[in-house]
N, C-alpha and C positions, 0 to 999 in steps of 0.2 A: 754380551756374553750370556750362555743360556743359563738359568738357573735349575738347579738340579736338586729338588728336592725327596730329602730323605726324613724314613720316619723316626720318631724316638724309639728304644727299646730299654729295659730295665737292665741296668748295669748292677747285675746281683745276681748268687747262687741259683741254681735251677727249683731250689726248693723255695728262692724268696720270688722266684718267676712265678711259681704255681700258687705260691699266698697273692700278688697281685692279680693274677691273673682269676682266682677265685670271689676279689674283692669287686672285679669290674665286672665277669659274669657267672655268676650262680649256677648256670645250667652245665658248669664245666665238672662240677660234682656227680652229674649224670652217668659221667664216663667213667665213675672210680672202678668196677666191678668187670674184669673181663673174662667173660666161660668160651671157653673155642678147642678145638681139636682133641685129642684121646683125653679125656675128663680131665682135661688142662687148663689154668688160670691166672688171673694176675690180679691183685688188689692193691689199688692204687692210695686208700684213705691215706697213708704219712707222707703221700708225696711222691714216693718211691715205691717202685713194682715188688711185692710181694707173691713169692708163687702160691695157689690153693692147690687144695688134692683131694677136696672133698666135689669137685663139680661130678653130676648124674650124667652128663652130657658125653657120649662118645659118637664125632662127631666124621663124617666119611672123609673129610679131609678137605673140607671148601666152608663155604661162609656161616656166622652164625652170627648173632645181637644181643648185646646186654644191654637191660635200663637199669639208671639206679635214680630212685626220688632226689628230689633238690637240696636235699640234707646232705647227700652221698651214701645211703640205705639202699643196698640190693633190693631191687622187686622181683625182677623178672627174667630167664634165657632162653633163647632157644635156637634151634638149627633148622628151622625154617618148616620142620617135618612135627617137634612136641616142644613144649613151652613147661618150664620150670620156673618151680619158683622160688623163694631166696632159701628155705631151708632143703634144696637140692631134691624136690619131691615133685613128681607130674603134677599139672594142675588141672581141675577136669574140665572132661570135654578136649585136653591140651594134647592130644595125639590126633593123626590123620589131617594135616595142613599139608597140602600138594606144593613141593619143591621139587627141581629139578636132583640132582644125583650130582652136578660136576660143577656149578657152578660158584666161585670165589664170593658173588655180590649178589647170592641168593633169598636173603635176609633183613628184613632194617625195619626198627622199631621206633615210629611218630610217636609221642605222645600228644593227644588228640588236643588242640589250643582251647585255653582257658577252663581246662578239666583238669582236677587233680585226680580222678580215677579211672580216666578212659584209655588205652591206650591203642593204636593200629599198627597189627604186624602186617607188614609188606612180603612178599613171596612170590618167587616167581616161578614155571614151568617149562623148560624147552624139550622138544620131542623129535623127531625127524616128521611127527605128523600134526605136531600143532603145537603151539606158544601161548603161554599165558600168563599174566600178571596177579595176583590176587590181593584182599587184604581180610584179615581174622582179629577180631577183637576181645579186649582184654580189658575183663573191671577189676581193680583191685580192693575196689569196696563188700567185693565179695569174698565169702568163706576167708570171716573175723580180718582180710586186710594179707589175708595171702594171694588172692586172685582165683579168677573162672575165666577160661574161654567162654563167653556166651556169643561169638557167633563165627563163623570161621570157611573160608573158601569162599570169598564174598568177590566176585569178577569185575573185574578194572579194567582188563584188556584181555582177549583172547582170540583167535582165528584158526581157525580148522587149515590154512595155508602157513605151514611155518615161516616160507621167505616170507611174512606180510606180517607178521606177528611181534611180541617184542623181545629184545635175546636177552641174557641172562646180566646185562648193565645194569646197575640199582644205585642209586646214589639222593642224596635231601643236604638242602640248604632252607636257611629261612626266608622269608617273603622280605621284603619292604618294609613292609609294616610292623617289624619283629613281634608276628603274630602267628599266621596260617603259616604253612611248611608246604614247600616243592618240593616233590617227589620225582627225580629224572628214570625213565629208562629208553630204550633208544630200539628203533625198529629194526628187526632182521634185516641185513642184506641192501640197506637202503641209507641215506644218510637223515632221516627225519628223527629228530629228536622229540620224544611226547612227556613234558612238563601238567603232572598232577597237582593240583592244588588240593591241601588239607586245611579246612578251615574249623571255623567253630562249630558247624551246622555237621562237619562231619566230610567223607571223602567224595570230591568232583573228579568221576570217572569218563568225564567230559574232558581231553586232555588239551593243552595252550600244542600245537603241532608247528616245529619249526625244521627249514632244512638246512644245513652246513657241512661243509667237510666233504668227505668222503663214503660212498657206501659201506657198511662194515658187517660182516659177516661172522666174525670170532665172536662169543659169548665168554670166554673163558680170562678173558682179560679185563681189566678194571674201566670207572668211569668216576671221576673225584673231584668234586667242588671245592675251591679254596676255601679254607676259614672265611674268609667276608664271604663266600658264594657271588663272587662276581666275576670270576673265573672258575673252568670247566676244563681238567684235562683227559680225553679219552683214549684208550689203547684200539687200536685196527690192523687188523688180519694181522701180517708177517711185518717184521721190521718196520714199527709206525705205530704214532700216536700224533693225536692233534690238541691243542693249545687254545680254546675258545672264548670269546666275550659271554656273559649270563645277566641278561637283564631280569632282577628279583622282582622287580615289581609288574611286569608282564608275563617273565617266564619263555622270552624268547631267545635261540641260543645263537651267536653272528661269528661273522670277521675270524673265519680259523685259521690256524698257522698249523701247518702241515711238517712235522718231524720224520725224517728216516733216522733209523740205528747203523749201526756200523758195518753189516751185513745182512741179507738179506734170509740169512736161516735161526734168526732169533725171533721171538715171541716173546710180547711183555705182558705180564701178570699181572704187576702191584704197581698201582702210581699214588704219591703223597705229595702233597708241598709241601715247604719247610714252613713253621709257623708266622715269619713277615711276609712268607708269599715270595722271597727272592726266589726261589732256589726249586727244581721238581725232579721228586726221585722217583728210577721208573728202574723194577726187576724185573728183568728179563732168561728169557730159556734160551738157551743155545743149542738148537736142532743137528745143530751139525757135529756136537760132540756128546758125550754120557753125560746126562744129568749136571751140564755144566751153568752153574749161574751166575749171570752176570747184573751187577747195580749198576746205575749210572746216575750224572747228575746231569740238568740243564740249568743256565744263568739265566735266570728269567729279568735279572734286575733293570737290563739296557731299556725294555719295552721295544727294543727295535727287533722284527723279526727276522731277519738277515744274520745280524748279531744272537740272537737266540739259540738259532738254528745250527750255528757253527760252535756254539759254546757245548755242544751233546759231549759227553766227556766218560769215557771207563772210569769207574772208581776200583770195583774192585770183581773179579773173577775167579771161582771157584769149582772145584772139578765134581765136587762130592757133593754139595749144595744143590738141592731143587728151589727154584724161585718161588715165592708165594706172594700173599696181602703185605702192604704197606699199609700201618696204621700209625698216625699221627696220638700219644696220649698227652695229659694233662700236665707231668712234668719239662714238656717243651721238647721230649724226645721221640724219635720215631723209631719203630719196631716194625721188623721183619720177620716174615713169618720163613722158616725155612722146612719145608715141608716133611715130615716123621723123622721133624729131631728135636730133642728131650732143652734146647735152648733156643731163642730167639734172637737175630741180627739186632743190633741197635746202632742208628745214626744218633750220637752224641749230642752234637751241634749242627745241627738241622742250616741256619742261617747263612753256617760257612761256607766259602767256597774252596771246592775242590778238594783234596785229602783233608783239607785243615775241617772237613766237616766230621772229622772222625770216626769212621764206619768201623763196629766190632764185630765179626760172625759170631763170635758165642758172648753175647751180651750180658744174657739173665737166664739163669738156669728157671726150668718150670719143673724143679723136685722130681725129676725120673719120668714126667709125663711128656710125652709127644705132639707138637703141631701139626695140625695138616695145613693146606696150603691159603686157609683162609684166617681171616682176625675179626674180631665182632665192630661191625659198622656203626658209626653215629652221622647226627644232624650234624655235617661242618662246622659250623657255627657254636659250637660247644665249646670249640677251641679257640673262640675267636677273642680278640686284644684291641680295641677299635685303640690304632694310634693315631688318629688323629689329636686326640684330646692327651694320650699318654696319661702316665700318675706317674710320683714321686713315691719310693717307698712309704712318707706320710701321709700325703697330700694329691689330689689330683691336678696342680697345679702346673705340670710339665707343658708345654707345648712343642712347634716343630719346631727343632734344629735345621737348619738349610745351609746345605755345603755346597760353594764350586768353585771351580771346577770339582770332581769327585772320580777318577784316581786326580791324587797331587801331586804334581811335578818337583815345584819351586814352591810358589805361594799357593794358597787359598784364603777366602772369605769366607768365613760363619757368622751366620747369624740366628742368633737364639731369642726367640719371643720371650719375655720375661719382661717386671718391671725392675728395672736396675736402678735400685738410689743413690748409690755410690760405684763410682768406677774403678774405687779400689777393692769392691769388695768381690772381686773374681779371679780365680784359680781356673787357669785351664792345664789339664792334664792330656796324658798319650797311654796305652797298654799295650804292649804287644799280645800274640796270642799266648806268652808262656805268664802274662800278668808284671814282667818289668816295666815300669813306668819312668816315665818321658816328662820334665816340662818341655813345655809348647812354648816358641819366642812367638808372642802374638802384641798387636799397637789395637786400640781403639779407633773405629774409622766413623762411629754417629752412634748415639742415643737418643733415642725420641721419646724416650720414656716408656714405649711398649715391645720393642725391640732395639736391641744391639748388636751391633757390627763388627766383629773382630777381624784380622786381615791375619792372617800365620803364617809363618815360614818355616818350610822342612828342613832347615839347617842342613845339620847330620846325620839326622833320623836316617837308618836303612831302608831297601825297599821293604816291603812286607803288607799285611794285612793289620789296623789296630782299632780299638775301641779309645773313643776320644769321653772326657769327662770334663765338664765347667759345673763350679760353683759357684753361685752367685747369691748373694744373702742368704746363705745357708741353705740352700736347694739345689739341687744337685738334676745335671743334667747329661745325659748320657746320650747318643747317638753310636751303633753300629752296624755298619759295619764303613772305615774310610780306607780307602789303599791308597799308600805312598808307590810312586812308581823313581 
């Protein structure tokens, strides 16, 4: 029998998600601060999205970047064209950065490895007569720790031949090394992907050049590295996106899985994963009616592409809605940008499948301010949760849970890494998703002292979707997501 391994996740409020998830990685405080669209915002410090009204920023309706230091302290925003800084005032020299006018992923802010004052805006230019990438830098050891552009419009990539130049894709994951920073954008009209490395020395405009996929032409559609950045999903021309491998430690992109939509007069805007990486939500425009938009989910969970491919799924459709960025934030929820209106879409539950992932078109009001069709981009990895090791609300001491079969019929086998002293000292539990809870008829099948084996039976549990929980000497172990079939 094949085994089927799944990873832990924290079986706790969204808000005790975002205290773990701050305890594993620090740099997830970076992303507390979002300035985007008609002097529009969201502050994220309690956990929970906060609208601002004070942002300088009025923004044409496409991408822009916020940093905030490792504390969770605004530095910096900008819309790819002037650069502000945290008390909402130009920083100098911070006007005249060459962006293009239309593009969603026009913007994105490195902070430069192993500098606490450097930072590199990324920018890019598309034209009918030439393409170009850029980056401007930013110290914030200047003027008292507010920030100066001291140097800006600094060329990465550029070609007088627009097909040959790079389109308006901009996306960053971490290296290998959780050191230097990949910087992706992707070549006009062609399928070559060209991976920037940002190191400590500063940026290699020397790019890693790999080919996959399909040639792409649309600039105005997204390109988005999972949380680990080991996965790469891009948007391409009309109905289509691709699904790719990202090796971090060279920087080269492989093995794509090629998606169509469900018609061939939609265009996709905004693509997110969900934070375990099962799940990718991709908004799309529907050409063939008014401003109508459509979300969708894919299962990415199977890993088989066949299976993938057929899991493309409507969530939800809207006639009055324009589609925008898909931004993944720090409370484990995803946000939708829904282009010149005064709230933003929010997926819930990112993890779930299908409706059960709870999609709201008017999420979170942003106090009478308007979005445009972009969200401020970060390093993937900001959000990322290494489950391999997992934590305990106290303790990092969780490990993997492994279920299989995984949907369950009849029986299944769990096995939980732990050291168990007693075999009386374990509680397994069942949740459905309204939070009713289930004991589990489970026997003991081996202890070796570093994992145990438990053997379940689905009695009369319904079909459905649940979160399973075992305690065992006071440690609490969570796995989701299991479906009973």
């Amino acid at each position: 029998m094949k085994k089927i391994i799944l990873f832990v996740v924290l079986f706790t409020s969204n808000f005790s998600q975002f205290t773990a998830l701050q305890a594993q990685n620090p740099n997830i405080k970076r992303t507390r601060h979002w300035n985007f669209g008609e002097y529009a915002g969201l502050d994220f410090s309690s956990g929970n999205p906060i609208a601002i009204i004070n942002s300088a920023m009025y923004n044409d309706g496409h991408g822009t970047a916020s940093i905030s230091d490792t504390a969770g302290n605004l530095l910096f925003y900008t819309d790819g064209k002037s650069v502000w800084n945290k008390n909402n005032l130009q920083m100098p020299n911070g006007s005249g950065l060459i962006a293009g006018a239309g593009s969603i992923q026009r913007v994105l802010i490195i902070p430069k490895p192993l500098s606490n004052t450097i930072y590199y805006i990324f920018h890019n230019w598309v034209s009918p007569d030439s393409t170009a990438l850029y980056y401007s830098v930013v110290d914030m050891s200047l003027q008292s720790g507010f920030g100066n552009v001291t140097s800006k419009n600094n060329v990465v990539a550029f070609d007088l031949n627009s097909s040959l130049g790079t389109n308006e894709k901009l996306a960053a994951t971490m290296h290998k090394n959780d050191t230097d920073v990949w910087v992706m954008a992707k070549q006009y009209s062609t399928n070559n992907f060209y991976a920037f490395r940002v190191t400590p020395a500063g940026v290699d405009t020397v790019p890693v050049i790999s080919s996959a996929g399909i040639p792409d032409m649309y600039g105005n559609n997204s390109i988005k590295f999972s949380p680990s950045g080991k996965k790469l999903a891009i948007g391409f021309n009309l109905d289509g996106f691709e699904l790719l491998d990202f090796d971090n430690a060279i920087g080269i992109v492989s093995n794509p899985i090629i998606f169509h939509g469900i018609n061939t007069s939609t265009q996709n805007f905004g693509l997110e994963f969900s934070p375990d990486e099962s799940k990718l939500y991709i908004s799309e425009y529907n050409l063939a009616t008014t401003a109508k938009r459509e979300l969708h989910q894919v299962d990415l969970s199977s890993g088989d592409s066949v299976t993938m491919v057929n899991s493309f799924s409507l969530l939800n459709s809207v006639d009055s809605l324009q589609p925008g960025y898909i931004q993944q934030a720090l409370d484990g929820k995803l946000y939708i940008a829904n282009k010149f209106f005064p709230q933003l879409g929010v997926i819930t539950n990112p993890n779930a499948l299908g409706i059960l992932c709870n999609y709201i078109d008017s999420g979170i009001s942003l106090a009478g301010k308007n979005v445009g069709a972009g969200l401020p981009a970060f390093i993937s990895n900001y959000f990322y949760m290494d489950t391999s090791t997992g934590i305990t609300e106290q303790t990092k001491q969780n490990k993997l849970i492994n279920i299989y079969p995984n949907p369950i019929i009849n029986t299944a086998t769990i096995e939980v890494c732990a050291d168990v002293k007693d075999n009386k000292n374990i509680k397994a539990e069942i949740y459905d998703i309204s939070g009713k809870r289930y004991s589990l008829d489970y026997s003991i099948i081996s202890n070796n002292g570093n994992c145990i084996e438990l053997s379940i039976n689905r009695g009369s549990l319904p079909s459905g979707m649940y979160k399973l929980k075992i305690k065992i000497d006071n440690k609490i172990y969570t796995q989701s997501l299991i479906t009973i079939k």
